[in-house]
C-alpha positions as CSV (number, residue, x, y, z in Angstrom):
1,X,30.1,6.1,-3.0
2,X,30.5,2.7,-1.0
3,X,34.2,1.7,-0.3
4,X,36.0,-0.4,-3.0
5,X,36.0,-4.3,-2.1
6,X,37.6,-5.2,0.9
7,X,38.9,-1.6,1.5
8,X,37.0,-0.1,4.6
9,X,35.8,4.1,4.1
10,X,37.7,6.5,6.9
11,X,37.1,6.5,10.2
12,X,37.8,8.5,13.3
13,X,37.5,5.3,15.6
14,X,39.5,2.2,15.3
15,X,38.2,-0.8,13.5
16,X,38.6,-4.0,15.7
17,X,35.2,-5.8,15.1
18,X,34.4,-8.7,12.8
19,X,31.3,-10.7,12.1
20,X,31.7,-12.5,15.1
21,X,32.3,-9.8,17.6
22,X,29.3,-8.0,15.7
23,X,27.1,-11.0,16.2
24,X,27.9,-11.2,19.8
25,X,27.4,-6.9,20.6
26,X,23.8,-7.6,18.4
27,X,22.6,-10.7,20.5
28,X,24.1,-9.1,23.8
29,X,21.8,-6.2,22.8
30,X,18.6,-8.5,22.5
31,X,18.9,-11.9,24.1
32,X,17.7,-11.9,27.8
33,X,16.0,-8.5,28.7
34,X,12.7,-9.0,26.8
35,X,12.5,-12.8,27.9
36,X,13.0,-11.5,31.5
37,X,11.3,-8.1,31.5
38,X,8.5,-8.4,28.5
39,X,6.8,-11.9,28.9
40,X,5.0,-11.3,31.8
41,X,3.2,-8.2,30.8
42,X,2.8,-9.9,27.2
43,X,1.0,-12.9,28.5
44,X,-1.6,-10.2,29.7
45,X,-2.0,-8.7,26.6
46,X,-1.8,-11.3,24.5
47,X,-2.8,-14.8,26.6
48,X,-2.5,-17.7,24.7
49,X,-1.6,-15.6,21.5
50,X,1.4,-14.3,22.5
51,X,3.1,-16.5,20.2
52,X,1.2,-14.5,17.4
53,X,2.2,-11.4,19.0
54,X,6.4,-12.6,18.8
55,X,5.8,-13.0,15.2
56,X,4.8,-10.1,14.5
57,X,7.4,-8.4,16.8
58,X,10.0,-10.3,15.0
59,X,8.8,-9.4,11.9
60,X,9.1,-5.5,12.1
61,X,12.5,-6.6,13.8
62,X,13.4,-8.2,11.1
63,X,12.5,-5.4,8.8
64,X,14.1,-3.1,10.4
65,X,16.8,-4.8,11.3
66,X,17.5,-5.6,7.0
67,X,16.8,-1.6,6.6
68,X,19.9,-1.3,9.0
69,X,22.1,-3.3,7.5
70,X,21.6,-1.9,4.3
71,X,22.0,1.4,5.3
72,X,24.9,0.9,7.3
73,X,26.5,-0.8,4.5
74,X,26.4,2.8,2.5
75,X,26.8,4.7,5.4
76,X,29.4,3.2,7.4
77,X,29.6,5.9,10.5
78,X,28.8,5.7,14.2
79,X,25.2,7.2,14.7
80,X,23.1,4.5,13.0
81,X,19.4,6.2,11.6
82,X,20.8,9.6,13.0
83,X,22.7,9.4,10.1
84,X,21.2,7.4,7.5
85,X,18.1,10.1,8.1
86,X,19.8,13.2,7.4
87,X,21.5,11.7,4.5
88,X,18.6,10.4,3.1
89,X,15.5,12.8,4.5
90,X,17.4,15.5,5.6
91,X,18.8,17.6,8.9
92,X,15.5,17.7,10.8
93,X,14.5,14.0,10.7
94,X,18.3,12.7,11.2
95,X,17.6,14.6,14.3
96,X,14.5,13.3,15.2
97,X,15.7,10.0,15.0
98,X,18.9,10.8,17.3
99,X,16.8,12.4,19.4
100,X,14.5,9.4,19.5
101,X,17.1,7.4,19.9
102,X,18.9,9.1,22.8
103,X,15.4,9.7,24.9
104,X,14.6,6.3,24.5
105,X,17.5,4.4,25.2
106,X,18.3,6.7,27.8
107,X,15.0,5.6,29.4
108,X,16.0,1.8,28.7
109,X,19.0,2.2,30.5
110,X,18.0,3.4,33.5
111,X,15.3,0.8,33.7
112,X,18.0,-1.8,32.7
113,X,19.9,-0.6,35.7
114,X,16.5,-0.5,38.1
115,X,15.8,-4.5,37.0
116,X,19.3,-5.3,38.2
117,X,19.2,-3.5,41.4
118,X,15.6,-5.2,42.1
119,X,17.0,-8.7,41.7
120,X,20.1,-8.2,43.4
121,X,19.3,-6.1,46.4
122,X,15.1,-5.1,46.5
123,X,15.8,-2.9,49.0
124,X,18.5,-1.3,47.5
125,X,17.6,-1.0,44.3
126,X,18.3,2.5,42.9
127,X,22.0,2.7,44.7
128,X,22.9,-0.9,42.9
129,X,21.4,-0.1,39.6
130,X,23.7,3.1,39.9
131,X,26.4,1.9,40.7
132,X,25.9,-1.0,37.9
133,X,25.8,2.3,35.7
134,X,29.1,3.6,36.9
135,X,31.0,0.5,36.6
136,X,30.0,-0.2,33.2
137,X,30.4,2.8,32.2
138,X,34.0,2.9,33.4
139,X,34.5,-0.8,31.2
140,X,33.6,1.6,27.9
141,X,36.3,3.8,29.0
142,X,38.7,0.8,28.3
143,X,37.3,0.3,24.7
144,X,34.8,-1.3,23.0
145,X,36.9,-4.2,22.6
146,X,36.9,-4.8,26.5
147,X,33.2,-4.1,25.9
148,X,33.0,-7.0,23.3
149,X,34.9,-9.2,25.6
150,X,32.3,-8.6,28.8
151,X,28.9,-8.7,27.0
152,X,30.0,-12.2,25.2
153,X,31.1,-13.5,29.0
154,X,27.1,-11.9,30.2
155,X,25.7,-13.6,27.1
156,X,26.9,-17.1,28.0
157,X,25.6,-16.9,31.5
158,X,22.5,-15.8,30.3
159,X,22.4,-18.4,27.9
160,X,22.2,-21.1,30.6
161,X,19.7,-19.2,32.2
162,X,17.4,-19.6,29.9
163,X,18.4,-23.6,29.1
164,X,17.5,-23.7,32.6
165,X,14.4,-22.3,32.2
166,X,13.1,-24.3,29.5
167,X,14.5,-27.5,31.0
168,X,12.1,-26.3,34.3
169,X,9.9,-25.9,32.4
170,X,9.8,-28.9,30.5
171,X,10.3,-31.4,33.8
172,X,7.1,-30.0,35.4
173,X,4.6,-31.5,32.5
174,X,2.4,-29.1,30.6
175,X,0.0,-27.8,32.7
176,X,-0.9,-24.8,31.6
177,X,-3.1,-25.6,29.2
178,X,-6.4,-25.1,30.4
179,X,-9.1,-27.9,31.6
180,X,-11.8,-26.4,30.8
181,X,-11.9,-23.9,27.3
182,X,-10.1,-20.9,27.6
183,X,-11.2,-17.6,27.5
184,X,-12.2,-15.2,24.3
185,X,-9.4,-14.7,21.8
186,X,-7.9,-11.4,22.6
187,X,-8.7,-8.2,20.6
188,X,-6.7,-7.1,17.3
189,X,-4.8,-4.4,19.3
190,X,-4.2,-6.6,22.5
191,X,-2.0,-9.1,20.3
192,X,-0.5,-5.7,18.9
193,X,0.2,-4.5,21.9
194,X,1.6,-7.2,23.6
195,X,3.8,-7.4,19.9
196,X,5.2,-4.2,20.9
197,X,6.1,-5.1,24.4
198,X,8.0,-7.9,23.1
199,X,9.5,-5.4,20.0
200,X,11.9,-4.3,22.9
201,X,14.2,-7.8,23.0
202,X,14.6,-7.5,19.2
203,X,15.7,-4.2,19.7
204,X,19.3,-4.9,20.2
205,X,20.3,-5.3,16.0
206,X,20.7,-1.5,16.1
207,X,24.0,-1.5,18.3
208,X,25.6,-3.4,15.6
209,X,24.6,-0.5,13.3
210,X,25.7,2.3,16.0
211,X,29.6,0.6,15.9
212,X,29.5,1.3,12.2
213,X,33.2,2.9,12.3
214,X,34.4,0.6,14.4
215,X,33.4,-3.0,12.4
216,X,36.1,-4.4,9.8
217,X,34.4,-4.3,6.4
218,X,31.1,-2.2,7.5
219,X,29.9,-3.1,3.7
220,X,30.0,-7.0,4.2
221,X,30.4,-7.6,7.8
222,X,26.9,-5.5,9.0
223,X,24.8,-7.1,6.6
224,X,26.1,-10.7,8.2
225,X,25.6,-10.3,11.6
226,X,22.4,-8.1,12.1
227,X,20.3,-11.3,10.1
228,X,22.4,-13.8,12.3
229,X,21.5,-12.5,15.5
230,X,18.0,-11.1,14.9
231,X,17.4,-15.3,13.5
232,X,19.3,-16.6,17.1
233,X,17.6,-14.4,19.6
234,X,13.6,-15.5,17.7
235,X,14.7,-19.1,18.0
236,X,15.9,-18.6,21.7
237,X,12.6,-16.3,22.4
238,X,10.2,-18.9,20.1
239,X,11.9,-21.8,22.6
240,X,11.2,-19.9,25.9
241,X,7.7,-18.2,24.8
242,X,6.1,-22.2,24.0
243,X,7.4,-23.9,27.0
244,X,6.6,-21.0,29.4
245,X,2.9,-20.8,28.2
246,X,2.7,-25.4,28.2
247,X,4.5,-25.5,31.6
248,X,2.3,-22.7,33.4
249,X,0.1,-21.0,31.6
250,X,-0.1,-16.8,30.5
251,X,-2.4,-16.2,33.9
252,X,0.2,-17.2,36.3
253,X,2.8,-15.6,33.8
254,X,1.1,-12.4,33.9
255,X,0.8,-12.2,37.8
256,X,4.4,-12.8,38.4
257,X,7.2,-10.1,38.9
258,X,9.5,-12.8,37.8
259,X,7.6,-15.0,35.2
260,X,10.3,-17.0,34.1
261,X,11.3,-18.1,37.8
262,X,7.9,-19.0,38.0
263,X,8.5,-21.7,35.3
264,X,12.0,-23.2,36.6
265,X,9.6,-23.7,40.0
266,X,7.3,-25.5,38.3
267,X,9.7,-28.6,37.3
268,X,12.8,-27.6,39.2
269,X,12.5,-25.4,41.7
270,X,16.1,-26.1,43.3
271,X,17.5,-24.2,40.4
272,X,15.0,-21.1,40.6
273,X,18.4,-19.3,41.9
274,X,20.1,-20.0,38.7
275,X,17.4,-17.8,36.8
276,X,17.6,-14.8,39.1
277,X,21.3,-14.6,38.5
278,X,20.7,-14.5,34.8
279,X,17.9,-11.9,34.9
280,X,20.8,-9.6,36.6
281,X,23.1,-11.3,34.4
282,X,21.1,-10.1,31.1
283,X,20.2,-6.5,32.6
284,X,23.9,-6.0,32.4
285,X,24.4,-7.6,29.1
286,X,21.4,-4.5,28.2
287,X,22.5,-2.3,30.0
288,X,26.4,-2.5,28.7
289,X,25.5,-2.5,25.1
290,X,23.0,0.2,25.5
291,X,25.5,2.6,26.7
292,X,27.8,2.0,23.5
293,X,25.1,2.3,21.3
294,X,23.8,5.9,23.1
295,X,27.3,7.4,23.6
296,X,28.0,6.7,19.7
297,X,25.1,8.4,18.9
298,X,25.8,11.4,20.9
299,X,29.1,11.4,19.8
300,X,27.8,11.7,15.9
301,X,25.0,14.1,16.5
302,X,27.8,16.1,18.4
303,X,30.0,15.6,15.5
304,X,27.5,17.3,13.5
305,X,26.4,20.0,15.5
306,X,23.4,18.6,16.9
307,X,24.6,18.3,20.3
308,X,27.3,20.5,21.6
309,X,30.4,19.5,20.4
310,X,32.4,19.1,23.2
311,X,30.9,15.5,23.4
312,X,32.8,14.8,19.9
313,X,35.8,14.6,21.6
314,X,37.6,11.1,20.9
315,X,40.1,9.7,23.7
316,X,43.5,7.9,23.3
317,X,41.5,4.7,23.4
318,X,39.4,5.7,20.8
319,X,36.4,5.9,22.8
320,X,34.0,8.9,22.9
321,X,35.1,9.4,26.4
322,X,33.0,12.6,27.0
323,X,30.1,11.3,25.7
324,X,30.3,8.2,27.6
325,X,30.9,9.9,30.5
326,X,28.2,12.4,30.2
327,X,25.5,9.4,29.9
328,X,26.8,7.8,32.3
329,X,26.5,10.7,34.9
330,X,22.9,11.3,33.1
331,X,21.7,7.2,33.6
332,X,23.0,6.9,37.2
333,X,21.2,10.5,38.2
334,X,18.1,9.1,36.7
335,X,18.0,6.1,38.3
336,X,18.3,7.6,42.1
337,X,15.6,9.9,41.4
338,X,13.3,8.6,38.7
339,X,11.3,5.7,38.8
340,X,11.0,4.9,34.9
341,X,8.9,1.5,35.0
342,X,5.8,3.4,33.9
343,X,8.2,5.7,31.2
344,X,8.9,2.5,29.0
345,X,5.9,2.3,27.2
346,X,7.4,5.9,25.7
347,X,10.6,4.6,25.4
348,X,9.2,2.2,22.7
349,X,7.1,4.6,21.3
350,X,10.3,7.0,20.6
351,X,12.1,3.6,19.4
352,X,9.6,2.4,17.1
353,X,9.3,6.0,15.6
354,X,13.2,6.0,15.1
355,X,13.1,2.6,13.5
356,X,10.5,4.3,11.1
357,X,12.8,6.9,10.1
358,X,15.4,4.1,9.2
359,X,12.9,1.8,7.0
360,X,11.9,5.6,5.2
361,X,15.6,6.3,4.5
362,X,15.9,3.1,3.1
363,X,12.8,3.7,0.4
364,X,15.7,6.1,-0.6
365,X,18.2,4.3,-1.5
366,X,19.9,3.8,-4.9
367,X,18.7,0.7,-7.0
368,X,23.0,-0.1,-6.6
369,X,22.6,0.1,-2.8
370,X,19.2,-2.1,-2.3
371,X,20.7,-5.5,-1.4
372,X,16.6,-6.4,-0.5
373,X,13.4,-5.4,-2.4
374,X,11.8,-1.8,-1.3
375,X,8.8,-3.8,0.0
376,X,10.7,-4.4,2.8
377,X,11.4,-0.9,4.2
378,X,7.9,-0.4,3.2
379,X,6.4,-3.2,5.3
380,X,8.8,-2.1,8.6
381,X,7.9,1.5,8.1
382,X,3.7,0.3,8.4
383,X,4.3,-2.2,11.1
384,X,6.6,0.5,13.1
385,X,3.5,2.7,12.1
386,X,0.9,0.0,13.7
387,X,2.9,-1.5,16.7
388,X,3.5,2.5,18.3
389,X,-0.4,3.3,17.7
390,X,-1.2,0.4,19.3
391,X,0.6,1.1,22.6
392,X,-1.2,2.4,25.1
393,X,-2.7,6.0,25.3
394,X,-0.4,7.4,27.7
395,X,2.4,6.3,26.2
396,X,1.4,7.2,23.0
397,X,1.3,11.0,24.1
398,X,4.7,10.8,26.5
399,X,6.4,9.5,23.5
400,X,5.1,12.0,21.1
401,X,5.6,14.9,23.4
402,X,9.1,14.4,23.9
403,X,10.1,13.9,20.0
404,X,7.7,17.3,19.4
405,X,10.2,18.9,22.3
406,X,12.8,18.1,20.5
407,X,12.2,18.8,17.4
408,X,10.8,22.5,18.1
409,X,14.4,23.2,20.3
410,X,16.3,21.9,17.6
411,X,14.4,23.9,14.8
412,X,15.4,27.2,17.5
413,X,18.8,26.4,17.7
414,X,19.2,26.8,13.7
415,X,17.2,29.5,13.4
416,X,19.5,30.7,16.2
417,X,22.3,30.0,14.0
């Protein structure tokens, strides 16, 4: 039963966010890491249809993102689909989406790290991206309201990044389009594929639903601020995607390790410095609000009995200390010894298939609970379905592999017990 109006359910953990705070974690999450990371790659999917392809990205988003908010509305704990699945589906595919969740993310922050470290030291790039992990990770420590505090600081600097870019882009003319006609319209599954690259920046709407026992009002203030900034980051991303393309075109976006540079140097190259500083800028912003949202689901499966519960363990702070430290250890090993830049395509496979398990536990919902019609859980579980199957073949299997792994330990352990 929901909490009466204006009266927020228990909770272990200290409830200091409001809409705006929520906003802020949410477009912290998203805004900056697919612009920087995903547009390149896109562009050679996709071409000139990569706008096509952020639609449809923002469309499962958006789905998803409404299936959340619904969902965290009833359920108003940290853990996000880990919990809304085994409330709603039952113990095995809660776990398959923490498990998906953890794997994935886990992944994504160690290749959030490895982008920092390549644009602040190339050389170096595994020891800064780990020690990026470590000092982050010590900021958590403090409280996710010192968390709240840094990512709105990152977000700000990242915003001016991308201004930057799009004024670059803008002063250098439009010459990307082509002078002679451009090339055959990609394939069905190119513009799905590029769509699931780009899924990864929209991504971010979940650590909103992660903080669920730590938001004032869970019932009124998720619902709020996963639309608001799922509807800022497209307009930001839409903004970027045109110029980009006009200014230089999706051949010399796809060549580039650093697309977006590539466009500030084509109007304004003096402030190409400006752009690097907010790719490292926005890998943090990832990177920061990643770890949150991974620590609070380890801390919930733990909670549960899914992982062992020593990670449950809530600090004076009201932080999942253990947890947080425990990922932290994990992410900073991993990115010394792994080099994950051809693991993401699994990542978003395992992300997309835990995004599926939220849109399914929102098909079972009450009528009471439904604050949006069932056709739209049903249209984000298909396009989950679609974008993952489109990703390429390798990542396809990685990503299945590791949710099978999981899922056959976890069925051992409660046989076991």
């Amino acid at each position: 039963m929901t909490a009466a109006l204006g009266e927020d359910p228990p909770s272990r953990l200290v409830r200091r966010l409001g809409t705006t705070d929520a906003v802020v974690v949410g477009l912290g999450a998203m805004v900056g890491a697919g612009v920087f990371s995903a547009i390149g790659p896109a562009a050679g999917e996709a071409g000139w249809w990569m706008p096509l392809s952020l639609v449809v990205a923002a469309g499962v988003a958006t789905a998803n993102a409404l299936s959340s908010a619904q969902l965290a509305a009833v359920h108003p704990e940290s853990g996000g689909t880990y919990v809304y699945g085994r409330e709603r589906l039952g113990e095995v595919w809660g776990f398959l989406a923490g498990w998906a969740f953890v794997v994935g993310k886990t992944a994504s922050c160690a290749a959030m790290a490895w982008t920092f470290g390549s644009y602040v030291w190339p050389a170096g790039a595994r020891f800064v991206g780990a020690a990026a992990v470590v000092v982050l990770g010590v900021v958590n420590l403090f409280g996710v309201h010192r968390t709240v505090g840094a990512t709105r600081f990152s977000l700000v600097l990242v915003l001016a990044a991308l201004a930057v870019v799009v004024a670059g882009g803008a002063a250098g003319g439009w010459d990307g389009f082509p002078a002679t006609a451009p090339a055959p319209a990609p394939g069905v599954r190119d513009v799905l594929g590029a769509a699931g690259l780009l899924f990864f920046a929209f991504a971010g709407y979940a650590r909103v639903a992660t903080l669920g026992e730590e938001v004032r009002d869970p019932a009124r203030t998720i619902p709020r601020a996963v639309p608001i900034a799922l509807a800022v980051a497209f307009a930001v991303y839409a903004v970027v995607v045109v110029v980009a393309l006009a200014s230089v075109g999706p051949e010399v976006l796809a060549a580039s390790g650093s697309p977006l540079t590539e466009v500030v140097r084509h109007g304004l190259p003096g402030l190409a410095p400006v752009v690097v500083v907010g790719s490292a800028v926005a890998s943090l912003g990832v990177l920061l609000s990643l770890l949150v949202g991974v620590s609070r689901t380890s801390f919930a499966m733990a909670d549960r009995g899914d992982l062992p519960r020593w990670f449950a363990r809530v600090s004076s702070r009201s932080v999942p200390a253990r947890a947080e430290v425990a990922l932290t250890v994990v992410v900073a090993v991993v990115v010394l010894l792994v080099d994950l830049r051809g693991a993401i395509g699994a990542s978003s496979f395992a992300v997309l298939a835990y995004y599926a398990i939220a849109n399914a536990s929102a098909l079972r919902l009450d009528a009471a609970d439904l604050r949006w019609p069932r056709w739209v859980p049903a249209a984000g579980l298909v396009g989950c379905v679609v974008v993952a199957c489109s990703l390429p073949v390798g990542s396809v299997t990685a990503g299945a592999g590791l949710l099978v792994v999981g899922v056959v330990v976890h069925l051992l352990r409660r046989r076991d017990r």
